[in-house]
C-alpha positions in Angstrom: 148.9 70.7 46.6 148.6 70.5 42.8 152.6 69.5 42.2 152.1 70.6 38.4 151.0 73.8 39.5 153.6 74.0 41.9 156.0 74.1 38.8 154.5 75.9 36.5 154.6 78.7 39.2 157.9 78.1 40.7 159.7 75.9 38.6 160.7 72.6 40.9 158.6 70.2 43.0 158.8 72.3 45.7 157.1 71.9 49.8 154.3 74.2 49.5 150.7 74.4 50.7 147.8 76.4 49.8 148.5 79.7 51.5 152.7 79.7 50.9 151.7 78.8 47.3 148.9 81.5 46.9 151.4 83.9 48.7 154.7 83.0 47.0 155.3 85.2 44.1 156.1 83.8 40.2 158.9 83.0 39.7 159.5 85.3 36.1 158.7 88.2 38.6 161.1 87.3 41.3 163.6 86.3 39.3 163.4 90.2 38.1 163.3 91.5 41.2 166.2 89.4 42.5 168.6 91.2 40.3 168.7 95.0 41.6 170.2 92.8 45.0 173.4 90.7 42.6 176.3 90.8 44.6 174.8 92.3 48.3 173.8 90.8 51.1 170.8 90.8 51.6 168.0 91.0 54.6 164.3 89.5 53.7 161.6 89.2 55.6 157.9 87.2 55.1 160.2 84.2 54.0 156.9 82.2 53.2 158.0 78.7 51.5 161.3 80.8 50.2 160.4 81.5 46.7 161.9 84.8 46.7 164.4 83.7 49.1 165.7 81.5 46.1 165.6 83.9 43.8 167.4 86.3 45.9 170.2 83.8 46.5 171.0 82.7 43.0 172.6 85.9 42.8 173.0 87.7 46.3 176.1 87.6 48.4 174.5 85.8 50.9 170.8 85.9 52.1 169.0 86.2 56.0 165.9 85.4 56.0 163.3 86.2 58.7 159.9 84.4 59.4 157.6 83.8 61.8 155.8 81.1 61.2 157.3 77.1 61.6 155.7 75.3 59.6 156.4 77.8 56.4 160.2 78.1 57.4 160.2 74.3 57.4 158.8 74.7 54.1 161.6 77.0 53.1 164.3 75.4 54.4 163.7 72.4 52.2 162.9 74.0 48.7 166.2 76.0 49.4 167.9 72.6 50.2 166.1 71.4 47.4 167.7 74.4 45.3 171.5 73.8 46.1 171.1 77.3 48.1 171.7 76.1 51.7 174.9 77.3 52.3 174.2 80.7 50.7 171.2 81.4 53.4 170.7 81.7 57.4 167.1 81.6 58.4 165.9 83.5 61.4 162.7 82.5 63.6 160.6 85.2 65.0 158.7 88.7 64.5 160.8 91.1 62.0 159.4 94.0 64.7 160.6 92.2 67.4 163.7 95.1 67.8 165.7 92.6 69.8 165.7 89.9 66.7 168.4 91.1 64.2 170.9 91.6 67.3 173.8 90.6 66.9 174.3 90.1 62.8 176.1 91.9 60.3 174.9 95.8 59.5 172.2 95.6 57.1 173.1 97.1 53.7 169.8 96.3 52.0 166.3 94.4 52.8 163.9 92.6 50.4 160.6 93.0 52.7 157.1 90.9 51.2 154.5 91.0 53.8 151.5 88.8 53.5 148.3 89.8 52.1 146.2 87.5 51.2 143.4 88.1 53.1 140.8 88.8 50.6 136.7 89.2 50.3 134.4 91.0 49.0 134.6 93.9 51.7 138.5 93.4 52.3 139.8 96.8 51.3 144.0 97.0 50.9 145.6 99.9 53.1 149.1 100.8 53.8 148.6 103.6 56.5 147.5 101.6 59.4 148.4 98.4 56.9 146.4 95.3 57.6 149.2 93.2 55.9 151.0 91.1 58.2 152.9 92.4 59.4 152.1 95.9 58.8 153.5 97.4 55.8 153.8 100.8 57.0 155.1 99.5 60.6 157.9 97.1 58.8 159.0 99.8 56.3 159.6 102.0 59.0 161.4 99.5 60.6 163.5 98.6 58.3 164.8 102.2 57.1 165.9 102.5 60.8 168.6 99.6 59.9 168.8 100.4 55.5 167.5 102.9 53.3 168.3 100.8 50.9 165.2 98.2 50.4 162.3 96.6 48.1 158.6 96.5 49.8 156.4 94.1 47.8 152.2 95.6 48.0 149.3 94.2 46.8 147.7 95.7 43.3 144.5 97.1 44.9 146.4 99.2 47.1 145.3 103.2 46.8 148.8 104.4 46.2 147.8 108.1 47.4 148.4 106.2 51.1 152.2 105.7 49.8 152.5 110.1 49.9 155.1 110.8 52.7 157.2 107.9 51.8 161.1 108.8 51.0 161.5 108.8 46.7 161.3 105.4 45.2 160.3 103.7 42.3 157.2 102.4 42.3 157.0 99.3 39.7 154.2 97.6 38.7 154.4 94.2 37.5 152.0 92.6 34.9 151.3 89.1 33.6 149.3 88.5 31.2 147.9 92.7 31.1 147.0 92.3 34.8 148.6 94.1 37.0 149.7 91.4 40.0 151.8 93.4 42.6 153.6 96.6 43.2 157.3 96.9 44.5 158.5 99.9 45.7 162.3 100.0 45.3 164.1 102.4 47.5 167.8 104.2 48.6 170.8 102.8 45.8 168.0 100.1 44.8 166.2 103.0 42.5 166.5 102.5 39.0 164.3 105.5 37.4 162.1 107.6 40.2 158.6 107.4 39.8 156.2 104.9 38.2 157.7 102.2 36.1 156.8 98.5 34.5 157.5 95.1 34.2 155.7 92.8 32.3 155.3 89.3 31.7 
């Protein structure tokens, strides 16, 4: 992995490998998304190489973090060691819609939740009902709002946001760099800023 693009994306030498680097989100936009959660504690999921999870813990109360995958949770674990953030996060192993997995913790006040999706191609075709994001967008939000309604969903820019009808209000922001749009977060619950369709640009 190209360590120069490694900080130019994420600021530090961080552990990263093509896909957690391709997945993990700049660090100007998460950085801005990190702020609606100062001061809570905070439930994330998709934990990737913990670039959000960093973010999230500069200023959270305290993060847990939930993935699924080893070798990207080892990842994590050191660029938030790296960071000076240890102490300020708990990882979790497993599936987020295992029900059996959050057993046990604290009641969830509010989730940061970034599903994977970036499987791409020339026929790949973004959905949210019946997502094909792992894990499911639309099977993880309604997870989630079973523990919070207080939570941030991170979707992909192609996604037809007529699919996102039925969903409780939110604000749905898109975030720009550079005039493109690169992802959408949906905030929801006491997370809202200004209903509707808003922007953030880089």
């Amino acid at each position: 992995m190209d360590m120069k693009a490694i900080l130019a994306k994420f600021g530090d030498e961080y552990a990263a490998d093509d896909y957690t680097f391709t997945m993990g989100i700049d660090r100007r936009f998460t950085a801005h998304m990190a702020q609606r959660f100062r001061g809570r504690r905070v439930l994330e999921t998709c934990t990737g190489a913990g670039f959000t999870t960093i973010a999230l813990a500069r200023v959270a109360e305290h993060v847990t973090t939930v993935e699924i995958d080893p070798s990207h949770q080892a990842q994590a674990r050191e660029n938030v060691a790296r960071a000076g953030l240890s102490d300020n996060v708990d990882f979790i192993s497993g599936d987020i819609l295992d029900e059996s997995l959050l057993r046990g913790l604290r009641p969830i006040k509010t989730a940061f939740l970034d599903p994977d999706w970036a499987v791409t191609g020339p026929a790949h075709v973004f959905r949210f009902i019946d997502s094909n994001t792992r894990p499911p967008a639309d099977r993880l939000i309604e997870r989630i709002f079973r523990l919070t309604a207080n939570a941030a969903l991170v979707l992909p820019p192609l996604l037809d946001v007529r699919e996102l009808r039925g969903l409780p209000e939110n604000e749905r922001e898109s975030l720009y760099m550079d005039g493109s749009r690169e992802l959408y977060c949906l905030y929801f619950g006491d997370l809202i800023r200004s209903l509707g369709k808003t922007e953030f640009h880089v």
